[in-house]
RODO-2510 file (C-alpha; in nm, 4 decimals, decimal comma):
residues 500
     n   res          X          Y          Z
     1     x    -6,5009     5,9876    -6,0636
     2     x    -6,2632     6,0295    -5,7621
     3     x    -6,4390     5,9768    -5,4291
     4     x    -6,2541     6,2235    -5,1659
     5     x    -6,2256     6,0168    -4,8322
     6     x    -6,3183     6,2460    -4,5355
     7     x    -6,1924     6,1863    -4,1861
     8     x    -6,2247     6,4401    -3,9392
     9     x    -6,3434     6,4789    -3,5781
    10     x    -6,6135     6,7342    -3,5760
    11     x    -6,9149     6,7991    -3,7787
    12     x    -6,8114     7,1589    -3,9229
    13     x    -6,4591     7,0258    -4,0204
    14     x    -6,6152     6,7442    -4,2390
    15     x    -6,8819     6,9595    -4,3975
    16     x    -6,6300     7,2818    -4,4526
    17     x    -6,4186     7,0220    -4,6304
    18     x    -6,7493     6,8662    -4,8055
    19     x    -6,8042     7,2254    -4,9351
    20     x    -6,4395     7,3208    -5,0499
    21     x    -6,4175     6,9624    -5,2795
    22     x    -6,7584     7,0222    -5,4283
    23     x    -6,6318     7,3758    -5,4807
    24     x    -6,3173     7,2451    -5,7063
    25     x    -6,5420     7,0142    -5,8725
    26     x    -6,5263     6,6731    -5,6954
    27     x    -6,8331     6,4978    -5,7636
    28     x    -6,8094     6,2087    -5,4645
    29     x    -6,7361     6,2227    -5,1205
    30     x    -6,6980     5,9533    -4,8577
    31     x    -6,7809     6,0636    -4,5021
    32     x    -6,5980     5,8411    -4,1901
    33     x    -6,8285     5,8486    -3,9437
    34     x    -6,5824     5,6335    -3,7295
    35     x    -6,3708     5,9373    -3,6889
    36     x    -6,6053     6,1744    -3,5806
    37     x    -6,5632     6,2316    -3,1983
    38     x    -6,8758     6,2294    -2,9853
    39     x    -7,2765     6,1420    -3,1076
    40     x    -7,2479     6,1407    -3,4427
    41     x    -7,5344     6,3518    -3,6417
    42     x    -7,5979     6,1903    -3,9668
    43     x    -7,8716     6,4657    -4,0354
    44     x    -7,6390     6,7475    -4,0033
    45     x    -7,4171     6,5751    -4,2400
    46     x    -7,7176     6,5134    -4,5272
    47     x    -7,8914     6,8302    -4,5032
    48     x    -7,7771     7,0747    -4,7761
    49     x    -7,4842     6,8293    -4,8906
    50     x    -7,2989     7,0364    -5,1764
    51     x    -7,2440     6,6857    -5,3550
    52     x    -7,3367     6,2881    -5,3221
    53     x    -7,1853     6,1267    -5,0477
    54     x    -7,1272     5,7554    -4,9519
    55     x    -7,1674     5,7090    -4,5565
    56     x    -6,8648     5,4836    -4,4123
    57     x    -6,8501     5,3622    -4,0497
    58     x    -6,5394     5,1268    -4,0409
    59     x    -6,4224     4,8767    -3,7204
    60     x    -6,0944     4,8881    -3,6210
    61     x    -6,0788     4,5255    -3,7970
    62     x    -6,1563     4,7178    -4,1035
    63     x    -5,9082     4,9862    -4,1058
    64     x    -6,1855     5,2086    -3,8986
    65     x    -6,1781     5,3868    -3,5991
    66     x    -6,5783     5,3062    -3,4076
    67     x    -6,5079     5,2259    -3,0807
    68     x    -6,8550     5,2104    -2,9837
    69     x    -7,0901     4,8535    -2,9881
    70     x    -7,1486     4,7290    -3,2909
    71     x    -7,5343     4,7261    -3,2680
    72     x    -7,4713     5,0763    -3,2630
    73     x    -7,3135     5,1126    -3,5407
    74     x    -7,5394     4,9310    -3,7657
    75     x    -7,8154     5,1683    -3,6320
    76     x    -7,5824     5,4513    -3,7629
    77     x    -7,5614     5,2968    -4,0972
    78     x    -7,9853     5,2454    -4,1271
    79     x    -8,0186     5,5990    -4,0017
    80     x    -7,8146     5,7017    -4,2627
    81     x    -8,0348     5,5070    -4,5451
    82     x    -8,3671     5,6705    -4,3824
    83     x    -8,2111     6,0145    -4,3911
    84     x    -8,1043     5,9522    -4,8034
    85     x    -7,7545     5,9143    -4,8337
    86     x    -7,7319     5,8733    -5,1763
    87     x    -7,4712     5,5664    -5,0795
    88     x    -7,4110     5,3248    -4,7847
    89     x    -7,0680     5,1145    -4,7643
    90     x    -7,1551     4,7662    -4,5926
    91     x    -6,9237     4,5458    -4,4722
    92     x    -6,9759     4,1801    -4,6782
    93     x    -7,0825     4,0175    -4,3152
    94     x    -7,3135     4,2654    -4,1918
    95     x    -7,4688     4,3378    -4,5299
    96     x    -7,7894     4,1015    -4,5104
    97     x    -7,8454     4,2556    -4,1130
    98     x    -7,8814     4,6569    -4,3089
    99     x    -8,2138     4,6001    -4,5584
   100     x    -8,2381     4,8069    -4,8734
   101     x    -8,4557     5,0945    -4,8250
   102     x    -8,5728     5,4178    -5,0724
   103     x    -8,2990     5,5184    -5,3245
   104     x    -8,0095     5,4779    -5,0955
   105     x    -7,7427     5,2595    -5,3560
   106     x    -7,5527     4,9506    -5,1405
   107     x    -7,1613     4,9486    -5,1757
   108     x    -7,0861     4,5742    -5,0316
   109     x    -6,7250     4,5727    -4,9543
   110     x    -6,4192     4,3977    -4,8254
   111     x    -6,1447     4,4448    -4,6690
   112     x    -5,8737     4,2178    -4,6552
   113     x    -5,5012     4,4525    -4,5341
   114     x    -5,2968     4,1400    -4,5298
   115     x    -5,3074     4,0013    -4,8775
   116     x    -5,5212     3,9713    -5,1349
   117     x    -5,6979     3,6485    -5,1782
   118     x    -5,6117     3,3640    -5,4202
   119     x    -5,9392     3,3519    -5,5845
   120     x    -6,0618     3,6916    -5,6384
   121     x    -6,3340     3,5961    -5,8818
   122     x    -6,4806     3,3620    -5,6055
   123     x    -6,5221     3,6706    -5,3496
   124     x    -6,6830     3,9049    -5,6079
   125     x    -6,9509     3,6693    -5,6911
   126     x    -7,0265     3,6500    -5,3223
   127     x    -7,0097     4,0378    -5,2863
   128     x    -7,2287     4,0706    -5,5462
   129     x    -7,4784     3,8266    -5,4073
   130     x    -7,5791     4,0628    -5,1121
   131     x    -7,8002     4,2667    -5,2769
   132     x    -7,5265     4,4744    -5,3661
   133     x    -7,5767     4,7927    -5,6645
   134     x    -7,1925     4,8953    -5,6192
   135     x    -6,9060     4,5924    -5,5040
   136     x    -6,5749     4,7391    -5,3079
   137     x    -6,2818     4,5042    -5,2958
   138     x    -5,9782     4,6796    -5,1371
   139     x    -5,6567     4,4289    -5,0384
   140     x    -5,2917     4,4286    -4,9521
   141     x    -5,0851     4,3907    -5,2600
   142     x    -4,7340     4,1709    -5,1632
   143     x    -4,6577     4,1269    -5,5092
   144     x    -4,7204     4,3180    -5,8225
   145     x    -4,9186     4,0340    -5,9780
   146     x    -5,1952     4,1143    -5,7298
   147     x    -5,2233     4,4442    -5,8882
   148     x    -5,3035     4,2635    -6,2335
   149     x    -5,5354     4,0154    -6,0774
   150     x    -5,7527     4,2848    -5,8710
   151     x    -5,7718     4,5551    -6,2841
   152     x    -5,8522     4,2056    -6,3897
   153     x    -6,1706     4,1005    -6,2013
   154     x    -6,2835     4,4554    -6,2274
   155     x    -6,2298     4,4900    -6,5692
   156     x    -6,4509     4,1140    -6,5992
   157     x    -6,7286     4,2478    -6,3795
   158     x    -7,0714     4,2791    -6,4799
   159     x    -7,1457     4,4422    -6,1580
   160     x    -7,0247     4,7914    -6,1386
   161     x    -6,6559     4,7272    -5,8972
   162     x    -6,4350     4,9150    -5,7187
   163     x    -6,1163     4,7064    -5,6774
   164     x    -5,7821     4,8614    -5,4909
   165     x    -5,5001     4,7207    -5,3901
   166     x    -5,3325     4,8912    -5,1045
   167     x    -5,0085     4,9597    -4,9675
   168     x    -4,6812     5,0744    -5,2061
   169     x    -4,7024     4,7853    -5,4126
   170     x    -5,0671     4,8534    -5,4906
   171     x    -5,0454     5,2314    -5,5616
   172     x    -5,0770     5,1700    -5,9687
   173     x    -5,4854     5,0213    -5,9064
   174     x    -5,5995     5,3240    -5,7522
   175     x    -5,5119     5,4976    -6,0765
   176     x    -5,5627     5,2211    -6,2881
   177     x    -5,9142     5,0882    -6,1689
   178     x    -6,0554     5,3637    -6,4233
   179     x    -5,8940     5,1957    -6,7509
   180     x    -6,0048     4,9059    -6,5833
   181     x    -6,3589     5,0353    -6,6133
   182     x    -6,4276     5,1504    -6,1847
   183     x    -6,7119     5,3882    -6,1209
   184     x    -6,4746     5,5808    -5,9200
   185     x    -6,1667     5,5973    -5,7127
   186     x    -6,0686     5,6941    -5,3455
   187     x    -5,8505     5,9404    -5,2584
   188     x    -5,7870     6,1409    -4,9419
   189     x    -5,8403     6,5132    -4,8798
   190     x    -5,5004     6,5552    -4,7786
   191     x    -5,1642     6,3672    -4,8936
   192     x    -5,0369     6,3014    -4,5709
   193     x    -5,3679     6,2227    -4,4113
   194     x    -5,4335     5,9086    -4,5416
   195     x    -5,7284     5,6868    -4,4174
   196     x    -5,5916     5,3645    -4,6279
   197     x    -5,2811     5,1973    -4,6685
   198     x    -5,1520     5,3584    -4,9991
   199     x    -5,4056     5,6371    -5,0447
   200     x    -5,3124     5,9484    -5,2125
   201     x    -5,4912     6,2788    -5,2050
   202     x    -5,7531     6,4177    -5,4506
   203     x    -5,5034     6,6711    -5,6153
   204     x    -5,2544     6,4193    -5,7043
   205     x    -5,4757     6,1905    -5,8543
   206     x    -5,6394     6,4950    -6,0260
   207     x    -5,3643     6,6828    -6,1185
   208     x    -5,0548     6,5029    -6,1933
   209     x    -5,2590     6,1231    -6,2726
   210     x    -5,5258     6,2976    -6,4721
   211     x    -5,7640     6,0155    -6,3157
   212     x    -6,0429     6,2177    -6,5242
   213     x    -5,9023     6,1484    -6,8786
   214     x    -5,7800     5,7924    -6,8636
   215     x    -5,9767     5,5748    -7,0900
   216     x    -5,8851     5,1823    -7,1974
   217     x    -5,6748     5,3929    -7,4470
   218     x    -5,4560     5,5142    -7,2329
   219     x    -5,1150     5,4168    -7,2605
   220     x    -4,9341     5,3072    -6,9218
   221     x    -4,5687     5,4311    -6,8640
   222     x    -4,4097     5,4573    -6,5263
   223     x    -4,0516     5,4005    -6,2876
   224     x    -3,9976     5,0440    -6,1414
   225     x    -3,7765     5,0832    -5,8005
   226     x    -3,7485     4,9717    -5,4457
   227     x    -3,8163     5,1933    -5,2939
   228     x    -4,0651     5,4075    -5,5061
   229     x    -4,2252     5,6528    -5,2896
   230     x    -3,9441     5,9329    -5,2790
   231     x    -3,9740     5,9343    -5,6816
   232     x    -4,0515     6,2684    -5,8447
   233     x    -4,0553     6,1201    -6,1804
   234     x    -4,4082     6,0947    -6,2008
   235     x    -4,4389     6,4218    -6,1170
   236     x    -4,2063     6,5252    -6,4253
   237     x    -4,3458     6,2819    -6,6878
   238     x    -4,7187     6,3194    -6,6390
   239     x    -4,6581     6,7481    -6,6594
   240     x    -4,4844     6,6726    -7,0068
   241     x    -4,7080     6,4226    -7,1188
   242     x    -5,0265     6,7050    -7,0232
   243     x    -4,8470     6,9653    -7,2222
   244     x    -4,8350     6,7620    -7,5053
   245     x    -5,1402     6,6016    -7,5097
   246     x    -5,0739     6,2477    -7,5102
   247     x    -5,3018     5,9893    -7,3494
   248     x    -5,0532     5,8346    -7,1599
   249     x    -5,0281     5,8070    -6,7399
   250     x    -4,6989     5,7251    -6,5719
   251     x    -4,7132     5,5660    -6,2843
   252     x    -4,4620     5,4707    -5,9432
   253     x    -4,4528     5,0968    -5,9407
   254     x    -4,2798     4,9489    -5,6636
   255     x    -4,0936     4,6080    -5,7217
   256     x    -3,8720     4,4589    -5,4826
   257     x    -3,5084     4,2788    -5,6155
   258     x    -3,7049     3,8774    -5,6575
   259     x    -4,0017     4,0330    -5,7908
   260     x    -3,8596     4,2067    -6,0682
   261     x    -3,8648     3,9097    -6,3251
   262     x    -4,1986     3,8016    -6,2757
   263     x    -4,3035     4,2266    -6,3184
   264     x    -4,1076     4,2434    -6,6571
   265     x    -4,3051     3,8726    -6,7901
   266     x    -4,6273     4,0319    -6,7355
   267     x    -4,5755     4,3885    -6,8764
   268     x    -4,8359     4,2166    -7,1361
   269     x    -5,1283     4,2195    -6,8871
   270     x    -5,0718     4,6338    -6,7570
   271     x    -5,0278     4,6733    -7,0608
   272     x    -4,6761     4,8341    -6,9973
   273     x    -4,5501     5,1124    -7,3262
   274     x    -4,1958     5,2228    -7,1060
   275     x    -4,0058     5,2082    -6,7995
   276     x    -3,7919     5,4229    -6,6176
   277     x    -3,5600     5,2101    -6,4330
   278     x    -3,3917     5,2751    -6,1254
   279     x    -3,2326     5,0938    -5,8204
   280     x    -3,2313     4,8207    -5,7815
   281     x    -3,3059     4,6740    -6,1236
   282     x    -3,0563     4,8697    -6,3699
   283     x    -2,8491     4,5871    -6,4285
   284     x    -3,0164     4,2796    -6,3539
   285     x    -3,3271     4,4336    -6,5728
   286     x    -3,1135     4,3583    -6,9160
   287     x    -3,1821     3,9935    -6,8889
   288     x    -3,5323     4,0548    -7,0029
   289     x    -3,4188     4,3024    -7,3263
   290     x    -3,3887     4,1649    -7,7055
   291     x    -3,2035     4,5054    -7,7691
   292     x    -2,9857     4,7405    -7,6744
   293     x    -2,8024     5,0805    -7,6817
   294     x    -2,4065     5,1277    -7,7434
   295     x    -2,4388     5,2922    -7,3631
   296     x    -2,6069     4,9847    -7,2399
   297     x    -2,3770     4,7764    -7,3552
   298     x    -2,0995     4,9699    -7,2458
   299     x    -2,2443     5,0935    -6,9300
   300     x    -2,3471     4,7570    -6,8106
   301     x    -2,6817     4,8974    -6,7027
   302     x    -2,9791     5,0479    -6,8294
   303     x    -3,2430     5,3594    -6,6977
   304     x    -3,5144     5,3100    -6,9370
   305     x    -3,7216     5,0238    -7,1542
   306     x    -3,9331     5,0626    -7,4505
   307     x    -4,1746     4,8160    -7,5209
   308     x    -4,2646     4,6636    -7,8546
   309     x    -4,4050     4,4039    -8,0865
   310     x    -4,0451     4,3189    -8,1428
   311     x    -3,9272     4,2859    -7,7866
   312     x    -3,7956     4,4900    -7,4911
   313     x    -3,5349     4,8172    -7,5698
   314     x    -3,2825     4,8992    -7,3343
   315     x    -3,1392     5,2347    -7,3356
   316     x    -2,9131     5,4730    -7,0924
   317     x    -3,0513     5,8201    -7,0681
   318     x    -2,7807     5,8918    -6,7678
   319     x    -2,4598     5,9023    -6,9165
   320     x    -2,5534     6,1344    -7,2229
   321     x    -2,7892     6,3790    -6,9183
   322     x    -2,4322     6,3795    -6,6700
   323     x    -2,2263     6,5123    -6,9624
   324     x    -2,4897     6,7839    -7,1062
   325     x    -2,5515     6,8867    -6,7972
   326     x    -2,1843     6,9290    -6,6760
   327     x    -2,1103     7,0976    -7,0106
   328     x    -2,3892     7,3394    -6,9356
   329     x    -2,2384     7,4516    -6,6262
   330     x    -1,8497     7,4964    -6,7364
   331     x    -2,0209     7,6820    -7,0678
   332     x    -1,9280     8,0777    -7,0657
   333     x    -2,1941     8,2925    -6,9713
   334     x    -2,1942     8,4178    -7,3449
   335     x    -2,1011     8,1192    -7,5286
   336     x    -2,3529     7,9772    -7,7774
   337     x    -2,2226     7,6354    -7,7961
   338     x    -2,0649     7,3784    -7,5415
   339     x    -1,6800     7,3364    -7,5588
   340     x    -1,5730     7,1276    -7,8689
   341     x    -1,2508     6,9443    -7,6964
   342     x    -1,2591     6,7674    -7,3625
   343     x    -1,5167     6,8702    -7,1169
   344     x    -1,3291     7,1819    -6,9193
   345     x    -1,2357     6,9267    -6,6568
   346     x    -0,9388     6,7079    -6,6387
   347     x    -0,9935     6,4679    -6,3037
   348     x    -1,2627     6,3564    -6,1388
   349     x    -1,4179     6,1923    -5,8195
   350     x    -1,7609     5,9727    -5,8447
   351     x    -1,8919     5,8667    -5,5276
   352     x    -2,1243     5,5536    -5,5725
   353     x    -2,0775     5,2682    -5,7126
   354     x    -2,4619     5,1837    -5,8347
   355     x    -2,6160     5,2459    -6,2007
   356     x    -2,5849     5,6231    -6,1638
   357     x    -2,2372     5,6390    -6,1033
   358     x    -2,1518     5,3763    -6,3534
   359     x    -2,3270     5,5997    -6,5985
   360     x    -2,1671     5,9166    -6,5143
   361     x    -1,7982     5,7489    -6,4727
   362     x    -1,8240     5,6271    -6,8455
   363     x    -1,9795     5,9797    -6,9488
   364     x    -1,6707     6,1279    -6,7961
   365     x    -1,4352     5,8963    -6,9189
   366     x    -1,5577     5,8507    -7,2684
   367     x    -1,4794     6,2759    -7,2739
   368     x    -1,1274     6,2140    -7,1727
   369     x    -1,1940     6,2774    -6,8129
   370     x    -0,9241     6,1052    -6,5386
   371     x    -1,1969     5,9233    -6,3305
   372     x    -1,1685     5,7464    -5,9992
   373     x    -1,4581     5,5918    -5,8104
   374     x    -1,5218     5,5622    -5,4154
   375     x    -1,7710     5,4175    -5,2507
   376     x    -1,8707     5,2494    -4,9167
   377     x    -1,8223     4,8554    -5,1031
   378     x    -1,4481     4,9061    -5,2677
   379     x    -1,4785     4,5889    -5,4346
   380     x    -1,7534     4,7530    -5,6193
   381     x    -1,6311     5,0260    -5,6698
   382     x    -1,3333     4,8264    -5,8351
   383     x    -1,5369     4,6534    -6,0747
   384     x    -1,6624     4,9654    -6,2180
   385     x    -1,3326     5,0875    -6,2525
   386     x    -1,2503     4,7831    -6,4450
   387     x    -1,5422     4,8284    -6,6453
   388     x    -1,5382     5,1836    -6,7185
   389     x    -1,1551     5,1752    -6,7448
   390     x    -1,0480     5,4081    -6,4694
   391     x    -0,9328     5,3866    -6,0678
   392     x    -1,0971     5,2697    -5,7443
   393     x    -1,0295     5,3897    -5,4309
   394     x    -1,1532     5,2987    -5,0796
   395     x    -1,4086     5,4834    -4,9216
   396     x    -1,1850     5,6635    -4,6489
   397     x    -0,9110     5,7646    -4,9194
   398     x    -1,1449     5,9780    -5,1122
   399     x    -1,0086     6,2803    -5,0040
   400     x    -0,6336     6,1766    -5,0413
   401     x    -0,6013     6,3873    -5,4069
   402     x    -0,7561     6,7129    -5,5532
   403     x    -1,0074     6,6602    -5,8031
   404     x    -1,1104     6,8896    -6,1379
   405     x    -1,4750     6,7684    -6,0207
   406     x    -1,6246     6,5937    -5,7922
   407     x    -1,9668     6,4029    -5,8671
   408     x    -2,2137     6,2521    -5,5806
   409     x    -2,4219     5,9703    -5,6798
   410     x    -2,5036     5,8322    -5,3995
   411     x    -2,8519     5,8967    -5,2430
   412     x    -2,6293     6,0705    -4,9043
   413     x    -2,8180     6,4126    -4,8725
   414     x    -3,1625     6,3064    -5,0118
   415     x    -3,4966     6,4368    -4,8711
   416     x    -3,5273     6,3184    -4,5567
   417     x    -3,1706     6,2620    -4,4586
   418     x    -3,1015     6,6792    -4,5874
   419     x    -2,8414     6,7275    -4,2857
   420     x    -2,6167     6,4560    -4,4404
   421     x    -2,2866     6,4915    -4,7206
   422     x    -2,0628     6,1922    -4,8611
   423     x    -1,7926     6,4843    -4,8678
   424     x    -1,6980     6,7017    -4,5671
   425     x    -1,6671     7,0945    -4,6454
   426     x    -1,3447     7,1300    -4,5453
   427     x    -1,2192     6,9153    -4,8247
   428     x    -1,3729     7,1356    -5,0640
   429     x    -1,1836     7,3724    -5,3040
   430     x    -1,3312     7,7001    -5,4859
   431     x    -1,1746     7,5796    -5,8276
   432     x    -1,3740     7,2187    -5,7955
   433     x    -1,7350     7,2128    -6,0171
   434     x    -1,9678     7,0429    -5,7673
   435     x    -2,2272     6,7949    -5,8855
   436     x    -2,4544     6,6253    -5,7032
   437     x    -2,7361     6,3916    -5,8594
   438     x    -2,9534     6,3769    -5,5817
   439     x    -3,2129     6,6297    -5,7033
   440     x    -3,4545     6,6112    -5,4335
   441     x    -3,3838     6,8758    -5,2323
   442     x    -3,2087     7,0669    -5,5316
   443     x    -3,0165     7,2360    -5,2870
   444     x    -2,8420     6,9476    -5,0617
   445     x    -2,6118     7,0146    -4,7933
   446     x    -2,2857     6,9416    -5,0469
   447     x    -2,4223     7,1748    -5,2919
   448     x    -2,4689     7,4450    -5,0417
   449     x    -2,1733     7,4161    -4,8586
   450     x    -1,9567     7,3651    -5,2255
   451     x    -2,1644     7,7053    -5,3442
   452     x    -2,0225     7,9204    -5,0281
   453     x    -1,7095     7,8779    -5,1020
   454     x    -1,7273     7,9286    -5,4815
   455     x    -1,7357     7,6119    -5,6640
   456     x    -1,9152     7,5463    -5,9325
   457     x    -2,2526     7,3686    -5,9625
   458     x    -2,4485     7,1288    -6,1149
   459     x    -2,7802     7,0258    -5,9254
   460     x    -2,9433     6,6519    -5,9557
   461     x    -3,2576     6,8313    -6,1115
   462     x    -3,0219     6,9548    -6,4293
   463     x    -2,9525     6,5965    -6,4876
   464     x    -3,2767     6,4414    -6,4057
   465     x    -3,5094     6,6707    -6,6050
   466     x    -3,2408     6,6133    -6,9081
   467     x    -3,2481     6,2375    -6,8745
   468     x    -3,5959     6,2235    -6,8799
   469     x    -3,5852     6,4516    -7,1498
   470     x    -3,4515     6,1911    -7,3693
   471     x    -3,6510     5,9109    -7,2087
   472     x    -3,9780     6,1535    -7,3681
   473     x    -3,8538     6,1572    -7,6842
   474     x    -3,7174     5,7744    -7,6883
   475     x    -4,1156     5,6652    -7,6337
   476     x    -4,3144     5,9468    -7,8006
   477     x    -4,0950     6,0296    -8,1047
   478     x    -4,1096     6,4093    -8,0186
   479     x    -3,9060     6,6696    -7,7802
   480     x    -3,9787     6,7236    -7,4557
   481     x    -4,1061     6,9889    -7,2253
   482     x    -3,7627     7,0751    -7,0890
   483     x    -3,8891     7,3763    -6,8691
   484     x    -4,2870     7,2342    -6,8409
   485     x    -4,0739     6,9527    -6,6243
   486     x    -3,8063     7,1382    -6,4626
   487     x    -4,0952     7,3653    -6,3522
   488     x    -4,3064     7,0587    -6,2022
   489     x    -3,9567     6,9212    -6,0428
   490     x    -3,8869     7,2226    -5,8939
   491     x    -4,2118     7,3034    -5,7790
   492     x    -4,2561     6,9722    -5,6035
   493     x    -3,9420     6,9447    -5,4065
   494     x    -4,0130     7,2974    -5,2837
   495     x    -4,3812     7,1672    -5,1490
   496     x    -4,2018     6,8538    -5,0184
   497     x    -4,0505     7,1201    -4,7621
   498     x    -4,3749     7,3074    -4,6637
   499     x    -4,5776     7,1271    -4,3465
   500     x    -4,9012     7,0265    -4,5190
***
């Protein structure tokens, strides 16, 4: 199940949001009795409850919000068993002060938002040892192997356990913790309310992570990146994976630069079927790979891994996604078929000098494009010249020549930085095709200053719904989707702009 997490101030606010869950089938609710504001009336909150609730009153050393003596706040929580709430959360030091009483079910947790301890085993089998029916462990997760310890002590349990790790890092466990075998999950009503590091809200976890329908089965897929959250690709995946009917979950895993190798040696223990890879790991990920692409190889970097009994695949989705997508654009309105010699463009600009614009350099110049690179590092941008076999330039010269086409793959104009461009306006020229990667907002300030004056575009979610495109078919052996994705990308960066 997925236990909605509800915080709110007054009475009629948490049982009008009690009512609309129940009403779009949520089974489990947590009330917050810290937040409410004023005496807080736990029989108001019971009578006529539309669904089971577990009653939560945190400290402020807890994540919580009571402000009120402690003695009474444990009267709140026995009130709360005589009334009978179907659940009451105890903290692990309090636990033996609130006796069991009629049918009320004990959730003994802990609470640790600094790390998560070296010996989780240890602390469950003291948990578990306070009369507990239900044991909560929720952490801080510094390093992705904490994710794997907390799905493993749940998944060893013999007491039903709710583990989550929290924060960025530990985003996979709230999803996971049902393959791990978890009675339920928490999530918050809303996705920018949270009420725990990390939290997400009940629609996400119902509608994109299909928390419902994952089963030991399931097959685990995601994007590893620093940072994560900004991702849509879980967005895009999951919808195609839904449409198709494959039990698979992708998930946002966030691993920073000196974590990375100790992620990849443990995709065992997730278990891990594919990665999307994105900065900062698409070059130092191919130490880890026992096979490769001709784009790899050439590229120097890699956007997606396969996993299986024979190793790790590398492959580069980008390149091949930069070129279809440019060729879509420069194709005549009644033309059935992409031009057959060169690419409609004879120079070039890419700004960047990361994976991305190594990728779409080398797409470029393998179709007999003149490419030259600029970027805010020149001596990187030089090595990809030497690489890719075309010209650097620094930073402040990029608008010394006119350019066929000019390509931004840099992140400069991504959600929330919309009001910025790597390339001034007035440097712009109706005969250039305009193509930026950044795909979240479609519409960034270069590609809405390069469309008023007549150029020609190509938006970041044309190449990122092709990309992943191929990733689909690279680890499920079948097309993908292509408008079931662009569909979920598009709807999702237009709710990223609405106030929720």
């Amino acid at each position: 199940m997925i236990c909605v997490s509800i915080g709110r101030g007054r009475h009629r606010h948490v049982i009008a949001e009690h009512k609309h869950l129940a009403d779009n089938g949520i089974q489990l609710v947590e009330l917050r009795l810290d937040y409410i504001q004023g005496a807080v009336q736990v029989k108001r909150l019971l009578a006529d409850r539309p669904c089971p609730v577990i009653i939560t009153c945190r400290r402020p050393v807890d994540g919580g919000r009571w402000e009120k003596s402690e003695e009474e706040r444990l009267l709140l929580l026995r009130t709360a068993i005589v009334e009978g709430a179907d659940y009451v959360d105890l903290e692990d030091d309090i636990a033996m002060q609130v006796p069991r009483y009629g049918k009320t079910k004990r959730i003994i947790s802990h609470h640790d938002f600094h790390k998560t301890p070296p010996d989780l085993a240890a602390l469950h089998k003291k948990l578990t040892g306070l009369n507990a029916d239900i044991v909560k462990i929720a952490t801080m997760a510094n390093h992705p192997t904490d994710n794997l310890r907390m799905l493993e002590m749940v998944r060893a349990s013999k007491v039903p356990t709710v583990g989550v790790c929290m924060g960025d890092i530990g985003m996979p466990t709230r999803v996971l913790c049902r393959r791990a075998g978890a009675p339920f999950t928490y999530a918050t009503f809303h996705d920018d309310r949270v009420l725990a590091p990390g939290q997400i809200g009940w629609r996400q976890m119902r509608d994109i992570y299909r928390y419902e329908s994952i089963s030991t089965a399931t097959r685990v897929y995601g994007v590893v990146a620093d940072p994560v959250a900004h991702s849509l690709s879980p967005v895009v995946h999951n919808a195609a994976l839904k449409e198709a009917d494959i039990d698979a979950v992708y998930l946002p895993f966030r691993v920073p630069a000196e974590q990375i190798d100790e992620f990849i040696s443990a995709a065992g223990r997730w278990p891990l079927s594919g990665l999307s890879v994105t900065i900062p790991h698409k070059e130092s990920i191919l130490r880890h790979v026992k096979t490769q692409d001709d784009l790899v190889t050439a590229i120097g970097a890699a956007n997606t891994l396969a996993f299986g009994e024979g190793g790790i695949a590398a492959f580069n989705t980008d390149a091949i996604a930069a070129v279809e997508s440019l060729e879509a654009a420069l194709r005549e309105p009644d033309a059935a078929t992409p031009p057959t010699e060169g690419l409609g463009v004879k120079t070039a600009l890419v700004l960047g000098a990361g994976g991305a614009a190594r990728a779409v350099a080398f797409g470029l110049r393998k179709r007999g494009v003149d490419v030259t690179v600029a970027s805010r590092t020149l001596e990187r941008s030089k090595k990809i010249a030497a690489e890719v076999g075309c010209k650097a330039v620094d930073w402040t010269a990029r608008y010394r020549l006119p350019y066929d086409c000019l390509v931004n793959a840099t992140p400069v104009g991504m959600h929330p930085n919309v009001d910025e461009t790597p390339f001034d306006k007035e440097h712009l020229r109706s005969y250039m095709v305009v193509f930026d990667t950044v795909y979240n907002p479609e519409n960034t300030l270069l590609v809405k200053e390069a469309r008023a004056i007549g150029c020609r575009i190509v938006t970041g979610v044309e190449m990122f719904v092709r990309q992943a495109a191929i990733q689909f078919k690279i680890w499920h052996g079948r097309e993908a989707p292509h408008q079931v994705m662009r569909d979920a990308l598009k709807r999702a960066t237009a709710s990223a702009k609405q106030p929720v």
